[in-house]
C-alpha positions as CSV (number, residue, x, y, z in Angstrom):
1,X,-14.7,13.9,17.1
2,X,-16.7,11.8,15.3
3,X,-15.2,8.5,13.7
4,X,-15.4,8.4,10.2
5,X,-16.6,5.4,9.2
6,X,-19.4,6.1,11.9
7,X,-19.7,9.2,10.3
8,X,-20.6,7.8,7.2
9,X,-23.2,5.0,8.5
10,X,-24.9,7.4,10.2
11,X,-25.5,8.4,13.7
12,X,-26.8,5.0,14.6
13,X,-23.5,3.7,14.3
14,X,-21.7,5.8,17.1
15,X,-24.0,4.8,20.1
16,X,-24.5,2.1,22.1
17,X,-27.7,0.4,20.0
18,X,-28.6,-3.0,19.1
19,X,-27.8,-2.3,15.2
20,X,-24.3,-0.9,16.4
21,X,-23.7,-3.6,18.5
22,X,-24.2,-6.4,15.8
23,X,-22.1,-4.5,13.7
24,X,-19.3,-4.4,15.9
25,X,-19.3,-8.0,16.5
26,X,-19.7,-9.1,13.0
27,X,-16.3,-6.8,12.2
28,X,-14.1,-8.2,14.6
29,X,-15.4,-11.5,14.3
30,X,-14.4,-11.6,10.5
31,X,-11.3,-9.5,10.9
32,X,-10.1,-12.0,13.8
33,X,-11.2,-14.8,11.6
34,X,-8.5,-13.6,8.7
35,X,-6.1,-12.8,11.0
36,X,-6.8,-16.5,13.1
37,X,-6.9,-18.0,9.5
38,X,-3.5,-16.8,8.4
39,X,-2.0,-17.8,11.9
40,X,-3.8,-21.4,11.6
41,X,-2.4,-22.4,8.2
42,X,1.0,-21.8,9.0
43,X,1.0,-23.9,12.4
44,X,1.6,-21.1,15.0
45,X,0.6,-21.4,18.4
46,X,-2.8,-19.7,18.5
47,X,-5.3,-20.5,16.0
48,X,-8.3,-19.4,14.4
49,X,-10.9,-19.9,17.6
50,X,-8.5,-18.4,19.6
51,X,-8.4,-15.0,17.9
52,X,-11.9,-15.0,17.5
53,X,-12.4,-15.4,21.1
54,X,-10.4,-13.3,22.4
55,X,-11.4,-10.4,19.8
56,X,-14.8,-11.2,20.8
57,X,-14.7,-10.7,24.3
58,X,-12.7,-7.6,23.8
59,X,-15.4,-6.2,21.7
60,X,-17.8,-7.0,24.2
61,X,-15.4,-5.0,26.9
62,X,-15.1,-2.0,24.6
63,X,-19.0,-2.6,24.5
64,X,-19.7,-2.4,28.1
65,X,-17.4,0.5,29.1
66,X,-19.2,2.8,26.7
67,X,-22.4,1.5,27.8
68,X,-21.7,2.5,31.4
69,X,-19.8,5.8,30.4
70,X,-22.9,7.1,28.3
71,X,-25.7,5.9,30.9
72,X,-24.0,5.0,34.1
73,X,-22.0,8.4,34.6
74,X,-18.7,6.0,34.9
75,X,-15.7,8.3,33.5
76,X,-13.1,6.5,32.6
77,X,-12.9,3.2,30.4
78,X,-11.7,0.9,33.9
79,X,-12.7,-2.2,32.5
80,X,-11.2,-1.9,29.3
81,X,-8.0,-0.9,30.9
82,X,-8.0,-3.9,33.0
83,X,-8.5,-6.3,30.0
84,X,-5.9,-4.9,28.0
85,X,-3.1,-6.3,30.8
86,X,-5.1,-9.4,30.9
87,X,-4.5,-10.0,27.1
88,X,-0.8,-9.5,27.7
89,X,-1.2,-12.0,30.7
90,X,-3.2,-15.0,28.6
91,X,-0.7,-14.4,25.2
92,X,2.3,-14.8,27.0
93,X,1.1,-18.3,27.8
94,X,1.9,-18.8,23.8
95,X,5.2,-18.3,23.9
96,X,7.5,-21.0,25.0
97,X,11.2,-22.0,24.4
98,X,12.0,-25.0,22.3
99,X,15.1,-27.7,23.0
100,X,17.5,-25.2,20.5
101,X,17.1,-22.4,22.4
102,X,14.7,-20.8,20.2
103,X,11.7,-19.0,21.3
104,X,8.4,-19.8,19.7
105,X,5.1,-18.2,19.4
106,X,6.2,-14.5,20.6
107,X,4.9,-13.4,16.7
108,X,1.1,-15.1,17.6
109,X,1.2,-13.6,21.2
110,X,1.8,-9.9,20.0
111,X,-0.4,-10.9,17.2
112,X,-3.0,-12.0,19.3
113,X,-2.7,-9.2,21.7
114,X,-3.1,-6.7,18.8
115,X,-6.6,-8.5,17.9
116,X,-7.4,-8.0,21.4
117,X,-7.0,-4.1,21.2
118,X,-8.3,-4.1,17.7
119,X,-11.4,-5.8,19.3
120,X,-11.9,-2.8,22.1
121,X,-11.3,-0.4,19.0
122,X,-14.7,-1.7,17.3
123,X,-16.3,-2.3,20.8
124,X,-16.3,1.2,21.2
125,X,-17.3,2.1,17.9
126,X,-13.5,3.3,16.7
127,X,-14.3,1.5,13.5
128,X,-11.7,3.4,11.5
129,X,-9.0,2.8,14.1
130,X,-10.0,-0.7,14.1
131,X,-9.7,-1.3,10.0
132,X,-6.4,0.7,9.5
133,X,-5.2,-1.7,12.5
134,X,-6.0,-4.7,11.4
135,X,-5.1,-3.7,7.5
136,X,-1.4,-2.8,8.8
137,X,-1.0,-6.3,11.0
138,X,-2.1,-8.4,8.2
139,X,0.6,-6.6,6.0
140,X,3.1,-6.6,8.6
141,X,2.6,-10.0,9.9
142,X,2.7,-11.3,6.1
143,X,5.5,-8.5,4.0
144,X,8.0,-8.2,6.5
145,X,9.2,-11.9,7.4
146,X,10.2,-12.2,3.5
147,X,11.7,-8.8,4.0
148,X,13.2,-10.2,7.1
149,X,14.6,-13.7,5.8
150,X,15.8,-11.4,3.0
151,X,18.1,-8.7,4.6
152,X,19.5,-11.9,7.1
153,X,20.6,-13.8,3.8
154,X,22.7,-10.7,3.2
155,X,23.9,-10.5,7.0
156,X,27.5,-11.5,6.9
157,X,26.3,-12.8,11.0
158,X,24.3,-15.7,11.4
159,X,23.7,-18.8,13.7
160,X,23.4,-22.0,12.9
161,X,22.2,-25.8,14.6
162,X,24.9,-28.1,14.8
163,X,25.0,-31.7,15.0
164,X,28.1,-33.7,15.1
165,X,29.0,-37.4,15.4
166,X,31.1,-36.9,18.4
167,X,32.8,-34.0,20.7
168,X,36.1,-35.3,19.1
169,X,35.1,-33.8,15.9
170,X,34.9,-30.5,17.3
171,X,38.3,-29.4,17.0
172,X,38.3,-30.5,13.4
173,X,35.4,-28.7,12.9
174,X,37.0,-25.8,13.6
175,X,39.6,-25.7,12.0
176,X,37.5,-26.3,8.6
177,X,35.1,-23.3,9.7
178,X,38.4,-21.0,9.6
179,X,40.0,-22.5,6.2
180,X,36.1,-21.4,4.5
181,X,36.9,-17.9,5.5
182,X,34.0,-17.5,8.8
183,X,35.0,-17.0,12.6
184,X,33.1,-18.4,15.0
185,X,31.8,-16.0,17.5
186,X,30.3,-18.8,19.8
187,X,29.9,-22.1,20.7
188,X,27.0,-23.1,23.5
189,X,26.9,-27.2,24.1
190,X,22.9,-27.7,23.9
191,X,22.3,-30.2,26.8
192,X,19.1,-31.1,26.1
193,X,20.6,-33.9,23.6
194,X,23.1,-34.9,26.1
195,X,21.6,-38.5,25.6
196,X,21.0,-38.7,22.3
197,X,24.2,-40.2,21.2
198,X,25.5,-36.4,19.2
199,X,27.0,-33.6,20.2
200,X,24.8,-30.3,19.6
201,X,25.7,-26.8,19.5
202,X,24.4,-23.7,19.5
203,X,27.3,-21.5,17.0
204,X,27.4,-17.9,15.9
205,X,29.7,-17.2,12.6
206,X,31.1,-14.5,11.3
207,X,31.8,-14.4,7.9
208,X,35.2,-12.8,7.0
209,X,36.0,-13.9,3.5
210,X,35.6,-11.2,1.1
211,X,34.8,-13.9,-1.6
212,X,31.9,-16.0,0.3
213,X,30.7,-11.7,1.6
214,X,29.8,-11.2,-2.3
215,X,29.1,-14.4,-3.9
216,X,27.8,-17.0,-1.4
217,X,24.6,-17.3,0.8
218,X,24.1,-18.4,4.5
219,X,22.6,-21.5,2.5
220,X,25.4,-21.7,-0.2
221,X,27.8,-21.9,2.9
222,X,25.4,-24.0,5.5
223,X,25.3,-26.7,2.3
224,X,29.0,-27.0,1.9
225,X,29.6,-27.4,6.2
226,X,27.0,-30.0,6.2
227,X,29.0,-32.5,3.1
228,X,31.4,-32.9,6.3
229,X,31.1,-37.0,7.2
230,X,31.0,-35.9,10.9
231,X,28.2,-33.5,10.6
232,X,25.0,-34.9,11.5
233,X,22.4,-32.1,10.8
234,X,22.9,-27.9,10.3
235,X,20.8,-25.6,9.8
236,X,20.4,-21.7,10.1
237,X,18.8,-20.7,13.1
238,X,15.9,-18.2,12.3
């Protein structure tokens, strides 16, 4: 089976030439770019030379395995295989967890892994695979985090960052959470501000009101918790 956008460049396109070559490195290149680009400007982990890089070298990979399949008798795509569990090995270094518990970067390391495979798609002249690919991660990685932060607004379960004066005002706190109408699912002390002079917790609500269920948001409800004098700093946890 011949791939179509090979099929429609011509013959030229599908081997392992020096035309085809340039071709495929000039499409992952600026496909990595965009996707490098939309990662940079909205200060993830990995940026723009990162994606190119490691696109680029996978390109190269896909490159070299068809190189040695069609002239070197080799059968299967080793090298290729072996690179793919090498990108899962280097993005996992972009992940990390922050003082709130939160992990950060997982997005950009899936996201970088999927340039990575996009990369062996054009290195081995899959150039349809490798548009369609990168045409569905840039809607995905883009569309569904509004669609995301959208059906969690609506979520009558959320968690929040809190910040208190002092681990006396806990109790009080309580009791306030349960006259608004929410239950609180958990409470986790965050140690890693044990010196900071506050108390910080990790807490999971409920909401139970049928009133705040149909007219009030997680930020309607996170605005009227933080006019408490003892409460430092909240916010929703995302």
């Amino acid at each position: 089976m011949v791939d179509p956008i090979a099929n429609w460049l011509g013959t030229w396109s599908a081997s392992v030439s020096v035309g085809a070559i340039f071709l495929r490195v000039f499409l992952a290149l600026l496909f990595s770019a965009i996707i490098g680009w939309e990662r940079s400007i909205k200060r993830h982990a990995a940026g723009l030379r990162t994606f190119m890089v490691l696109t680029l070298g996978a390109t190269f990979v896909g490159i070299l395995d068809m190189f040695l399949i069609e002239n070197q008798g080799v059968i299967l795509p080793i090298i290729s295989a072996i690179s793919v569990l090498a990108f899962a090995t280097l993005c996992n270094n972009t992940t990390l967890f922050t003082s709130r518990n939160q992990i950060k970067g997982l997005t950009t390391s899936f996201t970088l892994w999927s340039c990575g495979i996009i990369g062996l798609c054009f290195g081995i002249g899959l150039y349809t695979v490798g548009v369609v690919g990168f045409v569905i991660m840039l809607c995905t990685i883009n569309v569904f985090p509004k669609m995301e932060i959208y059906l969690k607004n609506r979520s009558n379960h959320f968690e929040v960052f809190l910040e208190l004066s002092s681990k006396n005002n806990l109790s009080e706190f309580v009791e306030i959470i349960r006259k608004l109408g929410l239950k609180i699912d958990d409470i986790e002390y965050n140690s890693a501000y044990h010196d900071s002079g506050l108390s910080v917790y990790m807490v999971a609500l409920t909401v139970m009101s049928p009133e705040l269920k149909k007219y009030k948001t997680h930020k309607e409800i996170i605005e009227a918790i933080s006019s408490l004098d003892y409460v430092k700093h909240i916010e929703e946890m995302r």
